[in-house]
C-alpha positions in Angstrom: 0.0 0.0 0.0 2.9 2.3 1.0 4.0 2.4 -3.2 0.6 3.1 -4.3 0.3 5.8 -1.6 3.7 7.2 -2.8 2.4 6.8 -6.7 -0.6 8.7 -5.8 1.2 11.4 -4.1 3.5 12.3 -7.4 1.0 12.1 -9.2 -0.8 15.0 -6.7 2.1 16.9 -7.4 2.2 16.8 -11.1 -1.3 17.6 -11.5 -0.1 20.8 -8.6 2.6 21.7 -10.6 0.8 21.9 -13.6 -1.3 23.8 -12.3 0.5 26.5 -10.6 2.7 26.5 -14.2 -0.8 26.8 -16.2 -2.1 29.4 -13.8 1.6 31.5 -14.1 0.9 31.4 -17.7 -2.4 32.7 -17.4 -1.5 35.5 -15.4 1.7 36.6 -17.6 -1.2 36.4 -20.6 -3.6 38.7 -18.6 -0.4 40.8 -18.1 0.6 40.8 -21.3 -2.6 42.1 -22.7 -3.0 44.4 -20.1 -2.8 49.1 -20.6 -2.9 51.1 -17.8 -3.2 54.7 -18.4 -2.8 57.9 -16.4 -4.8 60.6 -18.1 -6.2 64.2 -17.3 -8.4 64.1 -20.3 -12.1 63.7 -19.4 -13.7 60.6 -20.3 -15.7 62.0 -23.6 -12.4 61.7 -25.1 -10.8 58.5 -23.6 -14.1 56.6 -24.1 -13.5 57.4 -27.5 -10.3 56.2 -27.9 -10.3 53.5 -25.8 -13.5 52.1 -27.5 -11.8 52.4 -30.8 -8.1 51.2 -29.9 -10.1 48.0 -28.0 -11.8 47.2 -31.4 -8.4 47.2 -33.3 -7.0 45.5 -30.5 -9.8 43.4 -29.1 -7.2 41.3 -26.7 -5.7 44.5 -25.1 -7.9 45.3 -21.8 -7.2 49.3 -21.7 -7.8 50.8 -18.2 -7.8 54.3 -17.5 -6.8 56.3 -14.1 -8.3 59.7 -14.3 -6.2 62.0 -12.0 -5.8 65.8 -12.6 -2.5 66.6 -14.4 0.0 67.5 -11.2 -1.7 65.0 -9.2 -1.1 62.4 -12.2 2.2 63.3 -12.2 2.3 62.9 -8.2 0.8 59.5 -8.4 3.5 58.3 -11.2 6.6 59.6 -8.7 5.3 57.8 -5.3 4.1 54.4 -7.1 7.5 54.4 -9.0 9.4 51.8 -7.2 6.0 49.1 -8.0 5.0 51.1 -11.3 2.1 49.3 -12.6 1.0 52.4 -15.3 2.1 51.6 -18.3 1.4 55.6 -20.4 1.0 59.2 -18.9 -1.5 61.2 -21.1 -2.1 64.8 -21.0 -2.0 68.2 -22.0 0.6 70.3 -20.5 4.3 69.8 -21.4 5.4 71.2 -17.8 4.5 68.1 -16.6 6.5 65.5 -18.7 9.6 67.4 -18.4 8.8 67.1 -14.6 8.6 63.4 -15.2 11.9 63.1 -17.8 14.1 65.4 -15.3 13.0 62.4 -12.3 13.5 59.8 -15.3 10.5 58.6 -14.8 9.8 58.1 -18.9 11.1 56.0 -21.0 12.5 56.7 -25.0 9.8 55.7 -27.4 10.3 55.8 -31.6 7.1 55.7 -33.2 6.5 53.5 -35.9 4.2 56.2 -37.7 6.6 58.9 -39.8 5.5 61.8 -41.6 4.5 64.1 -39.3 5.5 68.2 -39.1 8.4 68.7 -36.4 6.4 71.7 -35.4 3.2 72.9 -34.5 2.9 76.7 -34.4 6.1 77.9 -33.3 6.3 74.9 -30.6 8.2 71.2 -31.3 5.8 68.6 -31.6 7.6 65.9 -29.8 10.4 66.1 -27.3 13.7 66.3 -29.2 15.1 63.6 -26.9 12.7 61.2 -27.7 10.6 60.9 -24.3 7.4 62.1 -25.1 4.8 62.7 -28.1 2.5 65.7 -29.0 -0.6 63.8 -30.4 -2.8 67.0 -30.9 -1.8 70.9 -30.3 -4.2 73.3 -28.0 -4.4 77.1 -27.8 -5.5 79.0 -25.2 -8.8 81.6 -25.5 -12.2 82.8 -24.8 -15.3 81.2 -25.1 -18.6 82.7 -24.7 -22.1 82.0 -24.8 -24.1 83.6 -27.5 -27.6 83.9 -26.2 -25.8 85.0 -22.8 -24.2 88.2 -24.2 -27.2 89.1 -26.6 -29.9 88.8 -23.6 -27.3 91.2 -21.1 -26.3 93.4 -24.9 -22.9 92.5 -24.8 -20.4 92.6 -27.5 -18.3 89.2 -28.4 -15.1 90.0 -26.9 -11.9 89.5 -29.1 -8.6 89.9 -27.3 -7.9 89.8 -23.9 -7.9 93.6 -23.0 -11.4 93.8 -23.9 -12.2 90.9 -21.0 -10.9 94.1 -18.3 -13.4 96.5 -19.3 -16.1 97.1 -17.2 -19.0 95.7 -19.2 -18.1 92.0 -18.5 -18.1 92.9 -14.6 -19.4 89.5 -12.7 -19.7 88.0 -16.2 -16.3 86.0 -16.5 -15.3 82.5 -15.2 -12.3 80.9 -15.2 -10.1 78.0 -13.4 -7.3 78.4 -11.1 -3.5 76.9 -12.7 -3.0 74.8 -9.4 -5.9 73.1 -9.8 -5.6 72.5 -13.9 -2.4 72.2 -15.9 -3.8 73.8 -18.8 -5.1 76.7 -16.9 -1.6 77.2 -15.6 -0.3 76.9 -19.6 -2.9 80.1 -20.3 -1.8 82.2 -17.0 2.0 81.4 -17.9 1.5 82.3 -22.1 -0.2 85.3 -20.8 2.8 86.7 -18.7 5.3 85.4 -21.1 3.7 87.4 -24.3 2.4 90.1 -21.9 5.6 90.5 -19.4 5.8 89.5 -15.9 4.1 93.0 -14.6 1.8 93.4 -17.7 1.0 90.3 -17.8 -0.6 90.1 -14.3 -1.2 93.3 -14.4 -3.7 92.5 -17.3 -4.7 89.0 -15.4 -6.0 91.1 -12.1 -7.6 93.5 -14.2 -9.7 90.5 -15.7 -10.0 89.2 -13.1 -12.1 92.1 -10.8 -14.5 90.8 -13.4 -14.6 87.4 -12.6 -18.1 85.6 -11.2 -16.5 82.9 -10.2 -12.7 80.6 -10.3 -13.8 77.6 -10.8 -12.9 74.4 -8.7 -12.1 72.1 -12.0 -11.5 73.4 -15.5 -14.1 71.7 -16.7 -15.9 73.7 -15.1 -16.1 76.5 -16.8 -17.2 75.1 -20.4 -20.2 74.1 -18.5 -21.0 77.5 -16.6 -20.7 78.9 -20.2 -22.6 76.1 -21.8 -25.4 76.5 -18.9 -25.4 80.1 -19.1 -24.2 80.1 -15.5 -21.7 83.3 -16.3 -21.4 84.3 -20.3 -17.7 84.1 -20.7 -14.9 81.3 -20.1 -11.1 81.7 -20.1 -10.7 78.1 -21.4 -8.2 76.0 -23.7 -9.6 75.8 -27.4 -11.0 71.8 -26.8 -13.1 73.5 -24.4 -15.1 75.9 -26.4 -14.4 74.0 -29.7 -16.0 70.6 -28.8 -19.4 73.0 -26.8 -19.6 74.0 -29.9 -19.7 70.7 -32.0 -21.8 69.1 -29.5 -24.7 71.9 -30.1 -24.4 74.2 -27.7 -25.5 78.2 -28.2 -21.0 78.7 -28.0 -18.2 80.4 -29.9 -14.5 80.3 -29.1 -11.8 82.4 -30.3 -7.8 82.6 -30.2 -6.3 86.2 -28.9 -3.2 87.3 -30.7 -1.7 86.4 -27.2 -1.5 82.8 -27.2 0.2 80.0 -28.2 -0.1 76.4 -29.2 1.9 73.7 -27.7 1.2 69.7 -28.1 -1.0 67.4 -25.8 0.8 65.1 -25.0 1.6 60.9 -24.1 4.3 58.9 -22.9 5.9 55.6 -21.6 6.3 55.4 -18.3 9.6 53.9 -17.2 9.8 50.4 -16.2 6.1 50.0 -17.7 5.0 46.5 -17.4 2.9 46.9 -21.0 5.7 48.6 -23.0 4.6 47.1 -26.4 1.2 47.8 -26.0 1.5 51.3 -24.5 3.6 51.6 -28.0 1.2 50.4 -29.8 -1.6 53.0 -28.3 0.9 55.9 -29.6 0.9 54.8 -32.5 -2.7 54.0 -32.8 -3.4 57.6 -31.8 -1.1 59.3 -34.7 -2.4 57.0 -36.9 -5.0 58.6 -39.4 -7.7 56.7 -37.8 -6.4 58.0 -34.4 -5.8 61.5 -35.6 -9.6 61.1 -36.9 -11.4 60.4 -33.7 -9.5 64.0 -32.2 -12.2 65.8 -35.4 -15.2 63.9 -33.1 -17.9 66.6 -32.1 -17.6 65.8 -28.3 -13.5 66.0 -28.5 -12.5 68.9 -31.1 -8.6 69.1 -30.8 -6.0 70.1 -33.1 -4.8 67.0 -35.0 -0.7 67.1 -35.7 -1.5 65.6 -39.4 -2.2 68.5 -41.4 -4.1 65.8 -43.8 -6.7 65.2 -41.1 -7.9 68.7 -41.6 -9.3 67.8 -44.9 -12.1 65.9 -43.1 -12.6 68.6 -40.0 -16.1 70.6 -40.5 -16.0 73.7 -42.0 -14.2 76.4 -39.8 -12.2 74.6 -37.7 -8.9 76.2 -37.1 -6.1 75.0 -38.7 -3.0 76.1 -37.3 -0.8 74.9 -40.5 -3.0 76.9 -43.1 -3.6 79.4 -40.5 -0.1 80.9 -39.0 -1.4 83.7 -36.9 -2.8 81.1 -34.6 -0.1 80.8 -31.9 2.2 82.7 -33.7 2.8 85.8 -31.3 4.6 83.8 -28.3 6.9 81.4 -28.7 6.6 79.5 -25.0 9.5 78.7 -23.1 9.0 75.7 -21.3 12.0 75.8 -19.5 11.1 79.1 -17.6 7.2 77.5 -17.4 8.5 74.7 -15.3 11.3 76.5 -13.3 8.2 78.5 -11.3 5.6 76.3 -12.1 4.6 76.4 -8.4 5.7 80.0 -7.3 3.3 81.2 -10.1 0.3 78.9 -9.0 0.7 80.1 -5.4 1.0 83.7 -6.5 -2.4 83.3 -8.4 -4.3 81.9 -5.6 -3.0 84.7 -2.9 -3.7 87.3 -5.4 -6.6 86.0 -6.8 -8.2 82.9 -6.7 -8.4 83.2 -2.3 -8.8 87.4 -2.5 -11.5 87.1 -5.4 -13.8 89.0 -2.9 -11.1 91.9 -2.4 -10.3 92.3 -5.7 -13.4 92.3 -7.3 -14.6 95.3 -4.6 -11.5 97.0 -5.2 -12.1 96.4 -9.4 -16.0 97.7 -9.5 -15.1 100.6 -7.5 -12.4 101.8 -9.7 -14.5 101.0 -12.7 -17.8 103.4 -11.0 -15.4 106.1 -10.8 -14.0 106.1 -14.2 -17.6 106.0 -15.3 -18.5 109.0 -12.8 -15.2 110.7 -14.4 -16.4 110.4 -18.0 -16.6 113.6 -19.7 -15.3 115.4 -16.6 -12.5 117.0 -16.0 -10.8 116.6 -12.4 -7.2 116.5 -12.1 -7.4 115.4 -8.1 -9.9 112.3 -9.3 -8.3 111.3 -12.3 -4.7 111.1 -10.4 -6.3 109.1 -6.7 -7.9 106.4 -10.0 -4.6 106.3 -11.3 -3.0 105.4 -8.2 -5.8 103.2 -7.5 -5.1 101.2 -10.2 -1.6 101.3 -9.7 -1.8 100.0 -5.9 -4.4 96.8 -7.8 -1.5 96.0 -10.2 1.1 96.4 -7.5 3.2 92.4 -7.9 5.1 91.2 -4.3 7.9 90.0 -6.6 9.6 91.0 -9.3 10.2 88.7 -12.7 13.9 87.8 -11.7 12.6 86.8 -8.2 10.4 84.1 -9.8 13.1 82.8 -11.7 15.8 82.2 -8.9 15.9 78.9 -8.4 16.5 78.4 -4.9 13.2 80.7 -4.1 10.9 79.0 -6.9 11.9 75.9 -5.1 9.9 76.8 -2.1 6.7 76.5 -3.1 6.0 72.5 -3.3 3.2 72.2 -1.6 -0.7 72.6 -3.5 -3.6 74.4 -1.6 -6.5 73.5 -3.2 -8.6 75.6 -1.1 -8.2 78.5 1.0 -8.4 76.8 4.2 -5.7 73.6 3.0 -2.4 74.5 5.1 1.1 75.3 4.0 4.1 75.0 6.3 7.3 76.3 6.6 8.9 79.2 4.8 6.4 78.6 1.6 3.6 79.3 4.5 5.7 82.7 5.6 5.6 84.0 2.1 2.6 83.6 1.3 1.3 85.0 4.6 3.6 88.0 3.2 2.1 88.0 -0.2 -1.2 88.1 1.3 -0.5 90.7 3.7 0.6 93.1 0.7 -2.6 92.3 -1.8 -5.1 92.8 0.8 -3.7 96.1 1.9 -3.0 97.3 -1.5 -6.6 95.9 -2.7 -8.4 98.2 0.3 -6.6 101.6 -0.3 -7.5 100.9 -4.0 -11.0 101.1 -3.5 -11.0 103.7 -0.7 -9.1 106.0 -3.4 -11.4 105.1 -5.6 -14.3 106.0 -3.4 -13.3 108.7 -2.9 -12.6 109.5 -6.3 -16.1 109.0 -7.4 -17.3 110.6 -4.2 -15.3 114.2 -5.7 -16.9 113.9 -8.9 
């Protein structure tokens, strides 16, 4: 009995073996066909193209992460040593060169040739092979048509008309620390403005702001909605309201730029060939297609796929004064990515209510002032406006790196807390707006109060 027993037991053990071999193989398999994707894109795009790449791929199973763009970028560096994503997809180049200088991406050559170096004035792909633009996005105004024809507005055109008192309380618009691409139109706006014009023209807009929004998202859909009438928006935004129906147009300032949205490898992916083979899926023609969908509306980087996009689209290789007036610098966009996120949010995003006081009263006196003449008035407005544009730093300040390199922490709201010497600073900062924000509108008060 004791050699049957033993008989029995090996053959126990093959059938074990076997098993634990068949189930390893399973589970490479399931690995193997296997995409994890981080992505700040909403899902009316990545539904499209994951429901597309699955049908040319039917054994790939895609899943996608949704995380905002810094905390995408966040997730990628903690979850590095066990990295389980297999692509990073989003707009703003800031954040892959965060990711290539922590070498955190991984080289990829696409398969599919042809395509323009250049979009605009901005390089399509990273020159040292890390990441690819798969679509190009400007940064603009939207607005809502019925909105501005019920309150007998005009369509605004550049971005000095958005400080002019008529679109008081009628402007929305996202903060850049809670939206990468928000962060790309505050940052094109003080690179082809200046560092004191630039935010001295962002303030002025924004006295007229209703609201910042909490998400960019969410200020498509207070324009769509009719919530406020105008939107400070990348062009997807008030391109693809637009194609889905809604009562919207969008337009490109001379002030503005295109760069590429863009996608990468993540280092050490565990899906390398099939995160490849979603790049190339996506600058495919088919892939380049899906970006002309109603619901999506981006700026393919074939200039063939414009051929099939609906009749005035913007295309930014027939078109060259799209983009053409600022040539971004990334570099100096990612050396004070933070500083310049914190330094919205003290000034305007947590002082909104300050701001906009000190804004409308300035605005009543210059209308009380029209067609007057009174030197004493005219000169406490001047200094009123002065004491609103007044910046806590100067342009070289933001640049140093030792101070940029402060700021590291996010506040997503008001009451979120800071520590350390960012915290001081910005306690600082805050000290100086508020003060400068409530002699601006007593000297305008008083202003008014003369005429």
């Amino acid at each position: 009995m004791v050699p049957q027993k033993k008989g029995i037991a090996k053959v126990i053990h093959s059938l074990l073996l076997g098993s634990t071999v068949f189930m390893f193989s399973l589970t490479s398999y399931a690995d193997d066909n296997e995409l994890t994707i981080v992505t700040s894109f909403p899902s009316d795009l990545t539904k499209v193209f994951k429901k597309e790449f699955q049908a040319a791929y039917p054994d790939i199973k895609v899943e996608i992460l949704k995380k905002k763009t810094t905390a995408g970028v966040k997730y990628i560096q903690e979850t590095s040593a066990k990295n389980k994503t297999d692509l990073f997809w989003a707009s703003a180049p800031d954040a892959f060169e965060v990711l290539k200088d922590d070498s955190l991406l991984q080289k990829y050559e696409s398969s599919v040739k042809g395509l323009p170096d250049k979009v605009g004035a901005f390089p399509v792909n990273d020159p040292d092979g890390f990441y690819k633009g798969f679509a190009a996005a400007g940064y603009g105004i939207m607005w809502n048509t019925r909105y501005l024809k019920a309150k007998k507005l005009p369509a605004p055109r550049e971005w000095v008309d958005l400080t002019k008192a008529v679109y008081h309380n009628h402007i929305g618009m996202s903060a850049p620390s809670r939206s990468g691409t928000t962060h790309l139109t505050v940052e094109t706006l003080l690179q082809g403005k200046g560092w004191d014009d630039g935010w001295k023209m962002q303030k002025e807009i924004a006295g007229n702001f209703k609201t910042v929004t909490e998400r960019s998202f969410g200020v498509p859909d207070g324009v769509n909605s009719g919530n406020f009438g105008i939107g400070i928006v990348i062009d997807f935004f008030g391109l693809s309201s637009k194609g889905s129906g809604f009562p919207v147009e969008f337009r490109y300032p001379t002030t503005t730029t295109l760069v590429p949205a863009n996608i990468a490898i993540v280092a050490n992916a565990p899906n390398a060939d099939n995160a490849g083979k979603f790049i190339d899926f996506l600058l495919e023609p088919r892939g380049q297609e899906l970006l002309l969908d109603p619901k999506i509306r981006r700026l393919p980087v074939n200039p063939a796929t414009y051929d099939k996009a609906p009749e005035g689209f913007p295309n930014p290789f027939k078109d060259s004064s799209i983009g053409a007036a600022v040539k971004f610098d990334l570099t100096k966009s990612k050396s004070r990515y933070n500083l310049v996120n914190s330094l919205f949010d003290v000034m305007i995003t947590y002082r909104l209510d300050d701001l906009r006081a000190a804004t409308k009263a300035i605005q009543d006196a210059e209308a009380a002032m029209e067609g007057k003449t009174n030197e004493k008035a005219a000169k406490l407005i001047a200094e009123a406006r002065t004491l609103v544009a007044k910046l806590p730093i100067d342009e070289a300040k933001s640049l140093d790196k030792d101070f940029a390199g402060i700021f590291k922490k996010k506040r997503k709201k008001a009451t979120d807390k800071v520590t350390g010497r960012q915290a001081e600073i910005e306690q600082e900062w805050d000290k100086f707006v508020v003060e400068n924000y409530s002699k601006a509108k007593e000297l305008a008060e008083k202003a008014k109060s003369m005429l």
